[in-house]
N, C-alpha and C positions, 0 to 999 in steps of 0.2 A: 504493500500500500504506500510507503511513504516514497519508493522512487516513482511513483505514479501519479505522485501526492506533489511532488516537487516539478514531474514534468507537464502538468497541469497549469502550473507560475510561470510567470513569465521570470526571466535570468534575476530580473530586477526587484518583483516580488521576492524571491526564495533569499537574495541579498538583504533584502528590507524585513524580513520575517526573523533572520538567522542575529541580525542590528537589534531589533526589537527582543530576541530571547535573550542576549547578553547584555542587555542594560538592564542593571537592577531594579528603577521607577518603575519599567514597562510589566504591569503583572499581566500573565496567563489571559485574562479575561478581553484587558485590550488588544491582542493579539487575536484573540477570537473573533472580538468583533471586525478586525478588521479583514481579516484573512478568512472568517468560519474555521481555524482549526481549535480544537478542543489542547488543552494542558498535554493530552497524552499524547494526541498528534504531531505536535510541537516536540516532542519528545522522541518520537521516529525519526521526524523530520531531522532534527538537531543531527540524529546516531546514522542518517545515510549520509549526511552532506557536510560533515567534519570530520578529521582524521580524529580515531581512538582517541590520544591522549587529549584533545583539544573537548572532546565530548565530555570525558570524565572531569575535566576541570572545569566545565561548565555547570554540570552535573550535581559535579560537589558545591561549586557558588550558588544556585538557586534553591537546591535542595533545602526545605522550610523557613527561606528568607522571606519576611514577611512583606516587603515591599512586591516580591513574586506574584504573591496569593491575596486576593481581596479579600477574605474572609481574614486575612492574619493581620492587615492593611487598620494605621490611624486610622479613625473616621476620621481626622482632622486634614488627611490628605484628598486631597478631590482631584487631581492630575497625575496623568500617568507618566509624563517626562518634567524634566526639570526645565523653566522658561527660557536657560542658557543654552538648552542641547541644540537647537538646530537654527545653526547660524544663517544668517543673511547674506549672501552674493555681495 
């Protein structure tokens, strides 16, 4: 599923998706909504399209980091990236 998952995206998507699981603000949920993948799919996806070690180090960074998981998430937080990330041309 996830190489089929992945060849479904366009190059730019699966770049913008893989951005989005390594930053710690971006949790699971907005990745869903942006893309429809679910946590676990994300989680495929991640294990086809990085090498081994680069996965487990990711793995290990989000594994019950609460900025990850909205349920684990301040309610005092209401954005998924920080206002700095995406700079202007």
């Amino acid at each position: 599923m996830p190489k089929s998952l992945a060849k479904s995206l366009l190059d730019s998507e699966v770049s913008r998706l893989i951005e989005m699981a390594w930053e710690d603000r971006t949790p699971f949920d907005a990745i869903e909504k942006s893309f429809g993948l679910s946590e676990s799919q994300v989680i495929e996806l991640m294990r086809s399209q990085l090498k081994r070690s680069s996965f487990e180090l990711w793995r290990k960074r989000v594994t019950g980091r609460a900025t990850k998981h909205s349920a684990l998430r301040s309610k005092e937080v209401q954005r998924a990236y920080c206002p700095t990330q995406y700079k202007s041309k």
